[in-house]
C-alpha positions in Angstrom: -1.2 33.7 -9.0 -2.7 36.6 -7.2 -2.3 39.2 -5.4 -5.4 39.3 -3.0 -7.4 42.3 -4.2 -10.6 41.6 -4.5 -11.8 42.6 -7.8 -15.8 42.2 -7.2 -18.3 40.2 -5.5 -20.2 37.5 -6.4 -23.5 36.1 -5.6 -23.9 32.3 -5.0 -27.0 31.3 -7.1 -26.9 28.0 -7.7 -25.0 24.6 -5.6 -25.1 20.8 -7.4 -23.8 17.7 -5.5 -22.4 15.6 -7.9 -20.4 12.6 -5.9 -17.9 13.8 -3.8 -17.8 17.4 -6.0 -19.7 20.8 -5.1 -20.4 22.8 -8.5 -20.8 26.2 -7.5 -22.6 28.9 -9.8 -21.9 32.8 -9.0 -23.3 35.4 -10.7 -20.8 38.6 -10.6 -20.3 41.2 -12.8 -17.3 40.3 -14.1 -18.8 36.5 -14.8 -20.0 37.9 -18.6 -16.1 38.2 -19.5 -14.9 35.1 -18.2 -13.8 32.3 -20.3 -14.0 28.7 -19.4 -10.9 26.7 -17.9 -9.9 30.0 -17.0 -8.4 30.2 -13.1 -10.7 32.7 -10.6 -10.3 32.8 -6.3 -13.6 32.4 -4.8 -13.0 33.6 -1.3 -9.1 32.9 -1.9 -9.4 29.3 -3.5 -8.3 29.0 -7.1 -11.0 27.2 -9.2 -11.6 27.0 -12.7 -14.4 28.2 -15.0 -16.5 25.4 -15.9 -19.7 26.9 -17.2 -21.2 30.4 -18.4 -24.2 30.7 -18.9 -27.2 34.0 -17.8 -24.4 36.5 -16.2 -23.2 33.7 -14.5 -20.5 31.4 -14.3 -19.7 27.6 -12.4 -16.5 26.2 -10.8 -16.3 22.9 -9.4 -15.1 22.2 -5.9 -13.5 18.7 -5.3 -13.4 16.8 -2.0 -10.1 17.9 -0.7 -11.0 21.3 -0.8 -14.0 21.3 0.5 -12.0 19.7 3.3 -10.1 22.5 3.9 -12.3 25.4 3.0 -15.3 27.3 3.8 -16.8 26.4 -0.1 -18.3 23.8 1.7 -20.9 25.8 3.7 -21.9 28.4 1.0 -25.3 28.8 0.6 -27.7 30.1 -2.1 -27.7 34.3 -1.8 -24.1 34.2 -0.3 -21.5 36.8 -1.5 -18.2 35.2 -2.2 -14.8 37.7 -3.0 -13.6 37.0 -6.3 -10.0 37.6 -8.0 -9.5 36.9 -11.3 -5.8 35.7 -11.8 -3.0 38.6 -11.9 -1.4 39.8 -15.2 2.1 39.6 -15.4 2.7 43.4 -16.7 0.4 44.6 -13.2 1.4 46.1 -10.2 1.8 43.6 -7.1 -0.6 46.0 -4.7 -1.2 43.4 -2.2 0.9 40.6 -2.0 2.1 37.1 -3.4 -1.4 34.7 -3.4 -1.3 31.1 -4.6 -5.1 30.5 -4.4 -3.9 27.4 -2.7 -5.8 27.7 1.2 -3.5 26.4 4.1 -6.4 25.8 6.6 -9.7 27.4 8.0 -10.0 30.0 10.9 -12.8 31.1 13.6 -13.7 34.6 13.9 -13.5 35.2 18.0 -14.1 38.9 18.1 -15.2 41.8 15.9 -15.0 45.3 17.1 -16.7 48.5 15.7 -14.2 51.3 15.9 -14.0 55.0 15.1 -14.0 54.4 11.5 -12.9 50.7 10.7 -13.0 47.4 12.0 -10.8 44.9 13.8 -11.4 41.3 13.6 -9.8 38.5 15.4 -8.9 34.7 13.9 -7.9 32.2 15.7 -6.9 29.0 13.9 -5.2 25.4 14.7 -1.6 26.6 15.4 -0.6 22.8 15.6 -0.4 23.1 11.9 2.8 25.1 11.6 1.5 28.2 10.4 2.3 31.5 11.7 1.9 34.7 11.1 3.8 38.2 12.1 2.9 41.4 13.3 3.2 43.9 10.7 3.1 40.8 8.1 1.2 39.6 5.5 -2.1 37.0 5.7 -4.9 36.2 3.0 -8.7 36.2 4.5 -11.6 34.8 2.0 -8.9 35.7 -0.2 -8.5 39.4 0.7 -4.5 40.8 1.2 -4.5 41.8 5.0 -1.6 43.5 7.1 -1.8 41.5 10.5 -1.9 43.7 13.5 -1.1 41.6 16.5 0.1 37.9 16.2 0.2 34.8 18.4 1.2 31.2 18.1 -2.8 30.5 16.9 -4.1 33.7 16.7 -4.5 37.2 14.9 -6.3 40.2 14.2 -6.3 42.4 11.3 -7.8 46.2 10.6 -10.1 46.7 7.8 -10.5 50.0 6.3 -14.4 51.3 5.3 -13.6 50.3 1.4 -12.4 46.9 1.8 -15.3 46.6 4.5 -17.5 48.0 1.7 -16.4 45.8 -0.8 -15.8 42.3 0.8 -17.4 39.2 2.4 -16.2 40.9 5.9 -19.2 42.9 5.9 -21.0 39.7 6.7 -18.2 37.8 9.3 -19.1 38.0 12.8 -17.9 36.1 15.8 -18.0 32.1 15.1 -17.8 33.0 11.1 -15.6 30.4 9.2 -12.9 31.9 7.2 -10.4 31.1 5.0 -6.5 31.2 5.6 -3.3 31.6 3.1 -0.5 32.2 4.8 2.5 34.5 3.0 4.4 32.5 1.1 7.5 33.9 1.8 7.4 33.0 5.5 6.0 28.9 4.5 9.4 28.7 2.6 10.9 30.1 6.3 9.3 28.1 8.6 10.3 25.2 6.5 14.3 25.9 6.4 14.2 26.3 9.4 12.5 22.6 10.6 15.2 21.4 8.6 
């Protein structure tokens, strides 16, 4: 579990092929106290430790998320937002994050303002996913506050220090993101197909 504040960023500095998995080696500064099988979002999706070595450590990817992620495009030199799982005795500062991605989203505008940012997403709305003004929604693994909402689309505000110290920095119209919705309104939207 986690609560979609991004602790640091990591650099992409190494990608094996190995069948149908991606092994995926990041060096951060937070690499050095990790331990292996230990659980760590990369850009949202929960993978475990498989390797430390040189300040650096290596999760594995598998097929079916790679199918429903941006992992897949990383390349060397990348930086990836990474969330070390929350402790149980912590505040909750952003909000309930599985690590478990729901689908992928398109950047389709980003706006310099007076002082922060406003990105649009839009996303397959055929999916069943929605989201809510005012509600809660996990990009590349960073806690976001939408501000407007439609049946496939949304667009959030980013403040200079999550700017400063997030992925975001490098999305730009036609950037692939990654999407958890709040799991709170999953369990809703279910009931209520029932």
């Amino acid at each position: 579990m986690f609560t979609g504040i991004i602790e640091t960023l990591g650099t992409v500095t190494d990608l094996k092929h190995n069948q149908g998995n991606l092994h995926i080696t990041v060096a951060s500064a937070i690499s050095t106290e990790l331990k292996i099988d230990q659980s760590v979002a990369h850009n949202g999706v929960c993978l475990t430790v498989v390797a430390l070595a040189d300040g650096g450590h290596t999760v594995t990817a598998i097929e079916e998320t790679l199918s429903k992620t941006n992992i897949g495009d990383f390349k060397i030199g990348d930086l990836v937002n990474l969330e070390r799982c929350m402790q149980m005795n912590a505040r909750l500062d952003g909000h309930i994050v599985q690590g478990h991605v729901d689908q992928t989203a398109v950047c389709t505008a980003y706006k310099v303002l007076e002082g922060s940012w406003e990105y649009t997403f839009e996303y397959d709305g055929s999916t069943g996913n929605v989201t809510v003004e005012k509600g809660s929604i996990c990009v590349n693994g960073i806690s976001l506050t939408v501000v407007n909402s439609g049946t496939n689309y949304f667009s959030v505000a980013i403040i200079p220090y999550t700017w400063e110290h997030t992925n975001l920095q490098q999305v730009r119209e036609g950037s692939k993101v990654n999407l958890e919705f709040d799991i709170i309104g999953k369990y809703v939207a279910r009931l209520m197909q029932r």
